[in-house]
Steps between C-alpha positions, in 0.01 A plus 500: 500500500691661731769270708384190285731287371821301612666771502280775441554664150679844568267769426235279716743489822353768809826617664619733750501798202159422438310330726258804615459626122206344291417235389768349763364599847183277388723191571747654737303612783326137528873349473712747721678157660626440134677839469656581846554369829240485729390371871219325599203692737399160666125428546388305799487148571082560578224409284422868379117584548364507112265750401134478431447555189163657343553631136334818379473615159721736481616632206259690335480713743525827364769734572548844412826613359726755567458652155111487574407155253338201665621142492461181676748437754625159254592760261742718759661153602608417138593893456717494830723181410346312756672151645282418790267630687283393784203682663354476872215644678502463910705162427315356163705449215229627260727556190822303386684471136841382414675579122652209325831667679396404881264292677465425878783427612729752323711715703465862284745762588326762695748852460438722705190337705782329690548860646171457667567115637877692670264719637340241676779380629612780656173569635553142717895581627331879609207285716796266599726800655757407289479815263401832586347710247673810663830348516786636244578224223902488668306319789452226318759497242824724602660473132244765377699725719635793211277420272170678403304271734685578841266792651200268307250313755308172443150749452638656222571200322186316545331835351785594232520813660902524570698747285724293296528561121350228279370527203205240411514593162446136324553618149775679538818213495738719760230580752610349838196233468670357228850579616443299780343150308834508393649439848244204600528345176157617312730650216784368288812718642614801348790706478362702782715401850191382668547299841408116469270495810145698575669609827808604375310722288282690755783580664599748182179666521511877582250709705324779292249642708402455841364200667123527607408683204297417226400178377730402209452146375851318506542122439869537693238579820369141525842379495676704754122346697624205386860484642382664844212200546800280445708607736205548754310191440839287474401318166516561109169664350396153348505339881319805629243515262425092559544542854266817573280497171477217260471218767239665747366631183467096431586537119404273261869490329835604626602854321866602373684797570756546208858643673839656358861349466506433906156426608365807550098515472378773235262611783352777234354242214689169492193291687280282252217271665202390328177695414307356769724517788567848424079531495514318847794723620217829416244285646684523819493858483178547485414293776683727703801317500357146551570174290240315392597216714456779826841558550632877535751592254539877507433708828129616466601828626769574225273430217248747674753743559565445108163604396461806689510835305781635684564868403896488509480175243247696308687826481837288397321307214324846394856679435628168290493427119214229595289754654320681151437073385396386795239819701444402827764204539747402723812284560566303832704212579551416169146519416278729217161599658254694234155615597213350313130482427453290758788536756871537495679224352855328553703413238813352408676562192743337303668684149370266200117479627554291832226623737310455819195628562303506869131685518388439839198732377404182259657280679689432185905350495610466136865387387656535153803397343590683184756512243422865345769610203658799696541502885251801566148569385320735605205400244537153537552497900147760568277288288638163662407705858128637302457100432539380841290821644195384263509146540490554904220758473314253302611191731367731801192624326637859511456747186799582335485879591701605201482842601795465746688300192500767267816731396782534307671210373760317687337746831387219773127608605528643871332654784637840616719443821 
């Protein structure tokens, strides 16, 4: 068993050399307090409103593979590694299930979905006047003056659109992803001369191509985000987040945000909350921004602006590496959008199977926290998004419409744009 024991026998110990490989991430990402340093995302001092709750039987409904077989949707959640997961339609938790690894109150480390919740942020300092989306980053934060950033605005972060190169390559070990979990403390250090802190580090980045161009997903994005929402919104990521999210939100728990050697947020996928808080935070979206205890948490008008096809976002996501998997996507503020049987649908997405998924054409919200062997599947990640299409459809009374869900594997079904 792994971290059993007084101490822990040695081959049974998750560490910072293996603590995303398999078996290992199944206890580390529910125990990310136990492995580095972390802040706390402070919950309000409200009673939060609880959700109705009217179970549905879902999982036999049948969904309809990517390499054209038929299971029940029970089956793709013991395929896909799954944690948690907890499903909602317009505000009904119809669907919850914990592994013997979580349960309610476990705060699960969400990746790369804590892009989306910076995002968020953002979108409230923009409505506040205190960032401009137009505004060059060396507004905000003069040291990225020299760098690869300085001729960078705040719009091309939030749509990982600047020109810096970055290299998202998880597998390979000296991609700059990986690289750079070495300078906030994700990765035993190496004999590479890698700065200590996630700022330092941007600062080394170089410009490739130009800023404005096409979408190129970059996890060093949500951090330079990160460090300009700082210095706008005059508080660490963890305050701003509990301050502008998590307490209007009216959480159920507080959330963590893990942080490097001097206290630096990892803005791009150090957040971990629980699996129904992060189902309440998608709630929230699809209520057009509204908490379930009526409070406004993001600007209506931004998550509008969000789902509108816009042809400049379109043509960007078209000329990147995501645009053959993903027909008739896009990428804004640190949000996936996919078109769908039934409607486009948001998504956030974490490496390792962490997901959120918002149909506002089945009124359907669905969370998942996962703990899949190797960061990316593209398999494992369009079946988990088949799963969630089916059981809405079915929740709704809707037909599947499988035609639109057909194609290669690994292609996400689309509507031509």
């Amino acid at each position: 068993m792994l971290m059993q024991g007084s101490p822990p026998a040695p081959d049974d110990r998750v560490t910072l050399a293996n603590w995303q490989d398999p078996p290992f991430n199944r206890w580390a990402f529910s125990h990310m307090r136990e492995l580095v340093p972390t802040q706390r995302i402070r919950r309000g001092y409200e009673v939060s409103p609880q959700f109705a709750h009217v179970l549905a039987d879902i999982g036999e409904t049948p969904v309809h593979l990517i390499d054209g077989s038929e299971v029940s949707a029970n089956t793709v959640f013991d395929q896909t590694y799954t944690d948690a997961y907890v499903i909602m339609r317009n505000g009904v938790i119809v669907a919850e299930s914990y592994s013997d690894r979580t349960h309610l109150d476990t705060p699960h480390l969400l990746m790369s979905v804590t892009k989306s919740i910076v995002g968020c942020v953002a979108a409230n300092l923009i409505e506040r006047g205190v960032l401009a989306l137009d505004e060059p980053l060396t507004t905000y934060v003069p040291e990225f003056e020299g760098s690869g950033y300085a001729q960078a605005t705040v719009r091309n972060l939030l749509d990982m659109r600047s020109g810096i190169k970055f290299s998202e390559e998880y597998t390979n070990p000296d991609a700059e992803v990986r690289v750079m979990e070495e300078a906030f403390g994700w990765r035993p250090a190496s004999e590479r001369e890698v700065p200590n802190s996630i700022y330092d580090y941007l600062r080394t980045l170089d410009q490739h191509d130009e800023h404005g161009g096409a979408f190129d997903y970059r996890s060093c994005e949500t951090l330079a985000l990160g460090w300009i929402c700082e210095r706008a919104g005059g508080a660490k990521m963890a305050d701003l987040i509990s301050n502008l999210i998590w307490q209007p939100l009216r959480a159920d728990w507080n959330a963590e945000m893990t942080c490097d050697s001097v206290g630096t947020g990892i803005h791009d996928g150090g957040m971990c909350a629980t699996v129904r808080d992060l189902a309440r935070f998608g709630q929230m979206l699809l209520a057009g921004g509204m908490s379930l205890g009526g409070e406004q948490v993001v600007p209506g008008d931004w998550l509008r602006s969000i789902w509108t096809v816009d042809p400049d976002i379109r043509d960007a996501f078209d000329r990147s590496e995501a645009g053959p998997f993903m027909p008739g996507g896009w990428y804004r503020n640190q949000f996936w959008f996919l078109p769908r049987a039934h409607g486009d649908v948001l998504l956030a997405l974490g490496i390792y199977g962490q997901m959120l998924y918002v149909n506002p054409g089945t009124g359907t919200v669905a969370a998942k926290f996962s703990t899949w062997p190797t960061a990316q599947s593209g398999e494992m990640l369009q079946n988990t998004i088949r799963t969630f299409d089916a059981i809405g459809a079915q929740l709704a009374g809707l037909a599947p419409d499988r035609a639109r869900h057909d194609g290669p594997p690994g292609i996400a079904a689309g509507l031509s744009r």
